[in-house]
MIKOL-685394 format. One record per residue (C-alpha): residue number from 1; z, y negated, x negated. Coordinates in nm, 2 decimals. Layout:
<atoms>
<atom><seq>NUM</seq><c3>Z</c3><c2>Y</c2><c1>X</c1></atom>
...
</atoms>
This chain:
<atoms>
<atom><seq>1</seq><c3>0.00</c3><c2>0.00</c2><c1>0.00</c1></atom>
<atom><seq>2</seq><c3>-0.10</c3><c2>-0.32</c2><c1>-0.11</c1></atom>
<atom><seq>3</seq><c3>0.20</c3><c2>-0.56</c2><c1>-0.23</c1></atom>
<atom><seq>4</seq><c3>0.16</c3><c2>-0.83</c2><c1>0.03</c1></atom>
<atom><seq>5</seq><c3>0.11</c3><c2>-0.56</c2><c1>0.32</c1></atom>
<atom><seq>6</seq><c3>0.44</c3><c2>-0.44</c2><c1>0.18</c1></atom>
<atom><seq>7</seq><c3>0.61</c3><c2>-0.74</c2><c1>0.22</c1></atom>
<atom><seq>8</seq><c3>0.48</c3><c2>-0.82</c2><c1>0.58</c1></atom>
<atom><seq>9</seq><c3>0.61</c3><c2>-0.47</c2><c1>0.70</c1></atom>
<atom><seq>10</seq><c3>0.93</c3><c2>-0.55</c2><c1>0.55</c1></atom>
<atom><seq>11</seq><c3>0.95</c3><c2>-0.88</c2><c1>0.73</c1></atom>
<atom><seq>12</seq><c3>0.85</c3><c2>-0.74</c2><c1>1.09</c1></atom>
<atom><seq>13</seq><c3>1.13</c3><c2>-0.52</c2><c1>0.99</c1></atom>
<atom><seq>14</seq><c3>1.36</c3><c2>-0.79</c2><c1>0.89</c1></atom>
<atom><seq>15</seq><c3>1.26</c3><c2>-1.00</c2><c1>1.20</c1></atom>
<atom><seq>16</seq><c3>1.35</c3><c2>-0.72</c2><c1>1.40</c1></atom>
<atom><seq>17</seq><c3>1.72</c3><c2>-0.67</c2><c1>1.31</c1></atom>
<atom><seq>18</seq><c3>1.80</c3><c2>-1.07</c2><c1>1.35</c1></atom>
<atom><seq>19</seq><c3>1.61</c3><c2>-1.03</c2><c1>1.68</c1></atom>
<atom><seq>20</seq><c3>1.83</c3><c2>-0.73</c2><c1>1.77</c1></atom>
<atom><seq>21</seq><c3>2.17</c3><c2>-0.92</c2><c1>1.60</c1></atom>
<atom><seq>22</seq><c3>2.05</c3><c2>-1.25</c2><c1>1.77</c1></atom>
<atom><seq>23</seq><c3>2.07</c3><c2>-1.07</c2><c1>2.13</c1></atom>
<atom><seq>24</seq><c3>2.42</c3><c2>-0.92</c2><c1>2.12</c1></atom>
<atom><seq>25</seq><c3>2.35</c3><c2>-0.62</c2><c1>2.29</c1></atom>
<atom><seq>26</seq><c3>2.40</c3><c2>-0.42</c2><c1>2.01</c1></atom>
<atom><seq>27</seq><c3>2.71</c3><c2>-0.37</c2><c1>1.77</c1></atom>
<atom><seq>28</seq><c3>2.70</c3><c2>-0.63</c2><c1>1.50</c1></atom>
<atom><seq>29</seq><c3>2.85</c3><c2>-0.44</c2><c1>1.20</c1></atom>
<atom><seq>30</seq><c3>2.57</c3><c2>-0.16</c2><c1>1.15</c1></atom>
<atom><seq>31</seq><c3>2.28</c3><c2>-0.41</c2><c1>1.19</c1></atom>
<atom><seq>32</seq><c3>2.46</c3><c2>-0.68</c2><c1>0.96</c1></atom>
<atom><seq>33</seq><c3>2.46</c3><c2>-0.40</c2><c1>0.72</c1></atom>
<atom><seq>34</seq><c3>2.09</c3><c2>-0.30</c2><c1>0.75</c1></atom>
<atom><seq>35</seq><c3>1.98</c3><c2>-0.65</c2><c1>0.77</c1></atom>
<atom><seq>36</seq><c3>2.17</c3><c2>-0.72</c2><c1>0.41</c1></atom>
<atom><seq>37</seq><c3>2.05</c3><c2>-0.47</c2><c1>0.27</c1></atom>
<atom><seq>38</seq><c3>1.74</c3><c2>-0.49</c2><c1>0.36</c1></atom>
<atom><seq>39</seq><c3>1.66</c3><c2>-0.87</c2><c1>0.30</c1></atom>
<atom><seq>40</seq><c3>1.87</c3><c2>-0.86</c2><c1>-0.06</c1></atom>
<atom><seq>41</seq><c3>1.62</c3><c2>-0.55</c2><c1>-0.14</c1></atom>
<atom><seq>42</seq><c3>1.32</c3><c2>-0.74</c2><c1>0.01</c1></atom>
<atom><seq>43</seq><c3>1.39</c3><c2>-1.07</c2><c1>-0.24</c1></atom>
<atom><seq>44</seq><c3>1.49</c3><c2>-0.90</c2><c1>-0.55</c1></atom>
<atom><seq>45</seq><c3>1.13</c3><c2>-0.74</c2><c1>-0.51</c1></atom>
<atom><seq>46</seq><c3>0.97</c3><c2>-1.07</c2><c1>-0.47</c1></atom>
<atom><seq>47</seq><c3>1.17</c3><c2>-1.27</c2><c1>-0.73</c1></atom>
<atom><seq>48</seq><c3>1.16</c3><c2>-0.98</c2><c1>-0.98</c1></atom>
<atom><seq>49</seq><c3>0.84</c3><c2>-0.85</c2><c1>-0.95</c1></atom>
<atom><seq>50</seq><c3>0.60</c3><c2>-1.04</c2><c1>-0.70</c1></atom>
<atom><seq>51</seq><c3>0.66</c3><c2>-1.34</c2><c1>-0.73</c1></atom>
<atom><seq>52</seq><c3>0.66</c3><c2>-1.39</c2><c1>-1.16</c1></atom>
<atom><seq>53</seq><c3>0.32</c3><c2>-1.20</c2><c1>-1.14</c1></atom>
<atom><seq>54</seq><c3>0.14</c3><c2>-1.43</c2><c1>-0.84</c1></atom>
<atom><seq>55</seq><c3>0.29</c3><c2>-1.79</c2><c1>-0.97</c1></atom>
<atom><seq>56</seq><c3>-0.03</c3><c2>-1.91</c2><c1>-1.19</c1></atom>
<atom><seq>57</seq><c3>-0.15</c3><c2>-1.89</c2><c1>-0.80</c1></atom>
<atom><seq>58</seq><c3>0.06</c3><c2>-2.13</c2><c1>-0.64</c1></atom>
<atom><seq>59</seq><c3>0.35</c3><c2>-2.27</c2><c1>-0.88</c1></atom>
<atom><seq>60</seq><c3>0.49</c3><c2>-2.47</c2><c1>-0.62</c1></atom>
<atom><seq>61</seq><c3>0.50</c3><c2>-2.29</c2><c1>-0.32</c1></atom>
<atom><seq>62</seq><c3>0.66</c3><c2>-2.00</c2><c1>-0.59</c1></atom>
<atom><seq>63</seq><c3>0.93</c3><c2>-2.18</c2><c1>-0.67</c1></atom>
<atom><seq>64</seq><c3>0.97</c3><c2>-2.33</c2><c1>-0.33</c1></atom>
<atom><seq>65</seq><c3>1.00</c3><c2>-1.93</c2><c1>-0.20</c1></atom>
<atom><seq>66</seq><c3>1.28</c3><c2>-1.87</c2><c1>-0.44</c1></atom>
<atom><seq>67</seq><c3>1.46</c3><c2>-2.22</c2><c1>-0.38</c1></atom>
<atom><seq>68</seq><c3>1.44</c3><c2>-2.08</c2><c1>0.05</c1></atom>
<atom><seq>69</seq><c3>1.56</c3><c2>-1.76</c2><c1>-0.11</c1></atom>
<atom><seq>70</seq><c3>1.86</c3><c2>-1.92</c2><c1>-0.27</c1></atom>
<atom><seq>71</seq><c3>1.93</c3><c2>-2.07</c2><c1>0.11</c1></atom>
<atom><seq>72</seq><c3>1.85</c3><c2>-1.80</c2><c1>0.30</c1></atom>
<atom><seq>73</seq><c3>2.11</c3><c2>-1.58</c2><c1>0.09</c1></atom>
<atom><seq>74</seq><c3>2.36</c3><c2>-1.82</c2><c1>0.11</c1></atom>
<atom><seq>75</seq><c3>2.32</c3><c2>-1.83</c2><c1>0.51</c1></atom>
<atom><seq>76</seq><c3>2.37</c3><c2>-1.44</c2><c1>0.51</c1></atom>
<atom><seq>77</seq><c3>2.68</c3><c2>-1.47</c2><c1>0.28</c1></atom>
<atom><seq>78</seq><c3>2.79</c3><c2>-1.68</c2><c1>0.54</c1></atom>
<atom><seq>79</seq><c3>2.70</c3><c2>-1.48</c2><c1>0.83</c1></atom>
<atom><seq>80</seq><c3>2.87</c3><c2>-1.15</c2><c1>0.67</c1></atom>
<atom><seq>81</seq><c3>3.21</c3><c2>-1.34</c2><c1>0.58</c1></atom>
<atom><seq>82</seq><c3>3.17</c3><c2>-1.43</c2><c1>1.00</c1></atom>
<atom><seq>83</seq><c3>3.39</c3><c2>-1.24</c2><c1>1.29</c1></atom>
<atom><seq>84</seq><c3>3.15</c3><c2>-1.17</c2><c1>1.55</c1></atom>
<atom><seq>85</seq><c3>3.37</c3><c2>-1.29</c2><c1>1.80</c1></atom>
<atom><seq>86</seq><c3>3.37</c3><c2>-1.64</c2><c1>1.62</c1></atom>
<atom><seq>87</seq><c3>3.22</c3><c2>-1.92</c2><c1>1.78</c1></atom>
<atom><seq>88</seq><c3>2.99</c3><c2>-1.94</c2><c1>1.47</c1></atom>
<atom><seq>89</seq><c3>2.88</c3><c2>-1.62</c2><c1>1.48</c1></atom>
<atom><seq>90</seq><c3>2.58</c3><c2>-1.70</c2><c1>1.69</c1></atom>
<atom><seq>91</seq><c3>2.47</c3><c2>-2.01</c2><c1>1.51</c1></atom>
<atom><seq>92</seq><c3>2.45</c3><c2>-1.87</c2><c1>1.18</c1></atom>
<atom><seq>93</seq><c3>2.24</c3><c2>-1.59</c2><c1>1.30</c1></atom>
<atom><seq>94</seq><c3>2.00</c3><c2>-1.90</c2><c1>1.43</c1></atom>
<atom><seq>95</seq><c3>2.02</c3><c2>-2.03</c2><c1>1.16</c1></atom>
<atom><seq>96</seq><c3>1.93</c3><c2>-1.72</c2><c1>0.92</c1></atom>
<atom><seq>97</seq><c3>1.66</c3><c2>-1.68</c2><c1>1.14</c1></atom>
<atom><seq>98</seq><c3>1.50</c3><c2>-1.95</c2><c1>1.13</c1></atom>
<atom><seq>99</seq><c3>1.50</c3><c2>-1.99</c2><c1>0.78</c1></atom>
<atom><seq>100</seq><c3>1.35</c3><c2>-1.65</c2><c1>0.70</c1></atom>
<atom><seq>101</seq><c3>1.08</c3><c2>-1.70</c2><c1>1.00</c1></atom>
<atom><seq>102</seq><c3>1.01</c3><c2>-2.07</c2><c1>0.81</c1></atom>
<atom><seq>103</seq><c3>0.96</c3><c2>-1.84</c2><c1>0.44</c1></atom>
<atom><seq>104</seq><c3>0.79</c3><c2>-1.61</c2><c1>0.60</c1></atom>
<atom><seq>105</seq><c3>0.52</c3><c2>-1.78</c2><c1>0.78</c1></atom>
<atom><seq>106</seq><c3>0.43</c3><c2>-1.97</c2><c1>0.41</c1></atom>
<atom><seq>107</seq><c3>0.46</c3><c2>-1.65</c2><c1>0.23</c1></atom>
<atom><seq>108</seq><c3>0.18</c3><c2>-1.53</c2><c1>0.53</c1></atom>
<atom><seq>109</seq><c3>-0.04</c3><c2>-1.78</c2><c1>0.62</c1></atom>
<atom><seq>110</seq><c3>-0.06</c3><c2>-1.95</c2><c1>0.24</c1></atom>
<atom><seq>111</seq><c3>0.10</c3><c2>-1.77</c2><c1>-0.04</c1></atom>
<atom><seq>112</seq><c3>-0.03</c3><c2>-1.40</c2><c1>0.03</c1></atom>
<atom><seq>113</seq><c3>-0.38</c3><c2>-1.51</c2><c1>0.19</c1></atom>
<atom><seq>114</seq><c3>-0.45</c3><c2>-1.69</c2><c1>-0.19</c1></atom>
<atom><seq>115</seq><c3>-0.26</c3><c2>-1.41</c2><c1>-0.39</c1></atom>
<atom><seq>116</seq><c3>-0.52</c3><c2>-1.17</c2><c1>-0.22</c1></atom>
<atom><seq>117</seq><c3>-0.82</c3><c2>-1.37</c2><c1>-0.29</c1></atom>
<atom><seq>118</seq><c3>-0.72</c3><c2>-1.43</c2><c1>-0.68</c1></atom>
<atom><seq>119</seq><c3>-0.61</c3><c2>-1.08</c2><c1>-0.78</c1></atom>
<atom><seq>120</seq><c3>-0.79</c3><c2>-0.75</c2><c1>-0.77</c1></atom>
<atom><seq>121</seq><c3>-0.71</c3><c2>-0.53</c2><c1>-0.51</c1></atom>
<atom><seq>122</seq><c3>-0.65</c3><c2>-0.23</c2><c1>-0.71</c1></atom>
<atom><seq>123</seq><c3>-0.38</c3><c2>-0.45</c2><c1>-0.92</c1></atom>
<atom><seq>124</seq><c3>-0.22</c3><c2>-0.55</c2><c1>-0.60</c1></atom>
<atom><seq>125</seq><c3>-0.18</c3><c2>-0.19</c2><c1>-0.49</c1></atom>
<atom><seq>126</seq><c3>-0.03</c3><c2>-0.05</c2><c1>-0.82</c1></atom>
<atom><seq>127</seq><c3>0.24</c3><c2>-0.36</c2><c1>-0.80</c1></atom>
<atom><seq>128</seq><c3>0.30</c3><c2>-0.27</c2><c1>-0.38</c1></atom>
<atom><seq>129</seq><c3>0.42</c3><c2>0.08</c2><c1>-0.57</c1></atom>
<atom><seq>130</seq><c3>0.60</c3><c2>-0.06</c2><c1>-0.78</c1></atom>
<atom><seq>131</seq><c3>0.75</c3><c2>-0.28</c2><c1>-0.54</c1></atom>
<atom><seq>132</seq><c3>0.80</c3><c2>-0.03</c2><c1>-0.32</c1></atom>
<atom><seq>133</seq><c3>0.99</c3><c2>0.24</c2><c1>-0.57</c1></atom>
<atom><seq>134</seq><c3>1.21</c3><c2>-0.08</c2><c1>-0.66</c1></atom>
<atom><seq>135</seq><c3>1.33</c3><c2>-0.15</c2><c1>-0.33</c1></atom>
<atom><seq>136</seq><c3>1.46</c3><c2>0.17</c2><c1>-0.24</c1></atom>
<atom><seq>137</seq><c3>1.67</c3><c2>0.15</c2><c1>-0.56</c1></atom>
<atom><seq>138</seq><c3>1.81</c3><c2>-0.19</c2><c1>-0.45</c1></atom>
<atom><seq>139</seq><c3>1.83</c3><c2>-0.09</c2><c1>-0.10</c1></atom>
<atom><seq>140</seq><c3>2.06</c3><c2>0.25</c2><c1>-0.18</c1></atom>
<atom><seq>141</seq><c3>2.27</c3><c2>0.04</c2><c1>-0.36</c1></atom>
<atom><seq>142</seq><c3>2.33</c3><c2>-0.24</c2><c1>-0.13</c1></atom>
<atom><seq>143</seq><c3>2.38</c3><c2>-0.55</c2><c1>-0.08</c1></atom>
<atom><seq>144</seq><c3>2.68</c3><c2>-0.64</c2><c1>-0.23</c1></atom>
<atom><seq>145</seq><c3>2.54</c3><c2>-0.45</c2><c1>-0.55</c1></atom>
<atom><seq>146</seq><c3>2.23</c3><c2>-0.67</c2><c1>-0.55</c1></atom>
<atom><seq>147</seq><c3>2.32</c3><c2>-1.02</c2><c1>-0.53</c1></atom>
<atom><seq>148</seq><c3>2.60</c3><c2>-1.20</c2><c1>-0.70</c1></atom>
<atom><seq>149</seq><c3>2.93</c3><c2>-1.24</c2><c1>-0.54</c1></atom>
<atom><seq>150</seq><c3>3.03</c3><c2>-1.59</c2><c1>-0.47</c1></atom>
<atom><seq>151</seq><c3>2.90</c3><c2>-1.90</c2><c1>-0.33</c1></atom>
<atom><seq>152</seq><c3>2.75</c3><c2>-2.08</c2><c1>-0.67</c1></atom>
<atom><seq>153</seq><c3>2.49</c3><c2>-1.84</c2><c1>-0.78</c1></atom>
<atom><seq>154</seq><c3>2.22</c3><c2>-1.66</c2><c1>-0.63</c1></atom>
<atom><seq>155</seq><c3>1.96</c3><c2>-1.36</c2><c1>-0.73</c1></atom>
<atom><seq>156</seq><c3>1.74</c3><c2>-1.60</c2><c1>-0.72</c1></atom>
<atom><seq>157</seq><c3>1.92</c3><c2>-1.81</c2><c1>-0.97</c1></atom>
<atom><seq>158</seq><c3>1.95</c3><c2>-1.51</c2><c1>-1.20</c1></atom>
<atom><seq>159</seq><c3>1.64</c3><c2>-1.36</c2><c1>-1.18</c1></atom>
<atom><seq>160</seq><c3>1.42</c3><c2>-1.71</c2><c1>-1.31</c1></atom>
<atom><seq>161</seq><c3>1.68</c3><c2>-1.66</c2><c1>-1.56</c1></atom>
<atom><seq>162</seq><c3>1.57</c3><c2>-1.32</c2><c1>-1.66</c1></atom>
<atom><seq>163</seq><c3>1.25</c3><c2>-1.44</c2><c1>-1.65</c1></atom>
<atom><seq>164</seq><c3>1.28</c3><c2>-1.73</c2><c1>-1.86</c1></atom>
<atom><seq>165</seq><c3>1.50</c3><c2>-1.60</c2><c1>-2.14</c1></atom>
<atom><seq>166</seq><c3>1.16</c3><c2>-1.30</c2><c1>-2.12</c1></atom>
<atom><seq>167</seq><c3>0.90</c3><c2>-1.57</c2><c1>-2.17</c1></atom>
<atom><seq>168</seq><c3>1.10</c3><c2>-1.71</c2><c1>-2.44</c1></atom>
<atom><seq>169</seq><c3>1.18</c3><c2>-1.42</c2><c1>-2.66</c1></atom>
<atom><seq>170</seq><c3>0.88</c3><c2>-1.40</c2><c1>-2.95</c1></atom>
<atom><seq>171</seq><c3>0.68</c3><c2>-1.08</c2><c1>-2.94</c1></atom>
<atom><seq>172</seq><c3>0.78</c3><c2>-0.80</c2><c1>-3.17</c1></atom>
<atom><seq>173</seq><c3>0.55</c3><c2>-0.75</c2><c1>-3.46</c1></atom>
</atoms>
């Protein structure tokens, strides 16, 4: 499967569970669960694999996705430290909401529609595997394995900084 049709799948799945949360007819703690897991998987794929090889494609709207990243997991921290009897509890699943559905719809309608134009098919099929074998290792371990705990940092904070300190390093002889 191709990388971006990868990443759409996991976003109908992703837009699924808030929709599911969002209603309330179903018990919070397992979907809050799934849906952690499943976005934290979903953006350490992007910000550790997708998105350094598609930047020379669109530079800003790349480092806007992982600046919406840094938000969007923020909001779910939020959202998980929340009783769902709270008052609040509703809101910040609006909220998370409508900040993936704002990331995703870039990510469809610009980012991947130009990533598919500028890189070969084939290329963008061996990185959906990739992509693929990597999120069921971050998804097994979880959520709270994937992303740093606290409110100051975020994966994506950590994983430009893998990248950069990678670009910087000289090639070995």
């Amino acid at each position: 499967m191709k990388a971006t049709a990868l990443l759409q799948s996991q976003h109908r799945k992703v837009e699924a569970l808030l929709k599911k949360l969002e209603s309330g007819r179903s018990e919070a703690g397992p979907l809050l669960e799934d849906l952690a897991d499943n976005l934290a998987a979903h953006m350490a794929i992007e910000q550790e694999l997708f998105y350094p090889r598609v930047k020379e494609v669109d530079a800003d709207l790349v480092n806007e996705s992982y600046e919406e990243h840094s938000v969007a997991e923020l909001a779910l921290k939020r959202l998980l430290a929340t009783d769902p009897e709270d008052d609040s509890f509703s809101a910040r699943v609006t909220t998370l909401k409508e900040l993936i559905e704002h990331h995703v719809e870039e990510e469809e309608q610009e980012l991947f529609p130009s990533v598919e134009e500028q890189i070969d098919e084939d290329e963008l099929a061996q990185l959906g595997k990739i992509m693929k074998a990597r999120f069921d290792e971050v998804c097994e371990g979880g959520f709270e394995a994937a992303v740093p705990k606290g409110w100051a940092r975020t994966s994506a904070d950590a994983s430009k900084k893998a990248l950069s300190r990678r670009k910087s390093k000289p090639a070995a002889a």
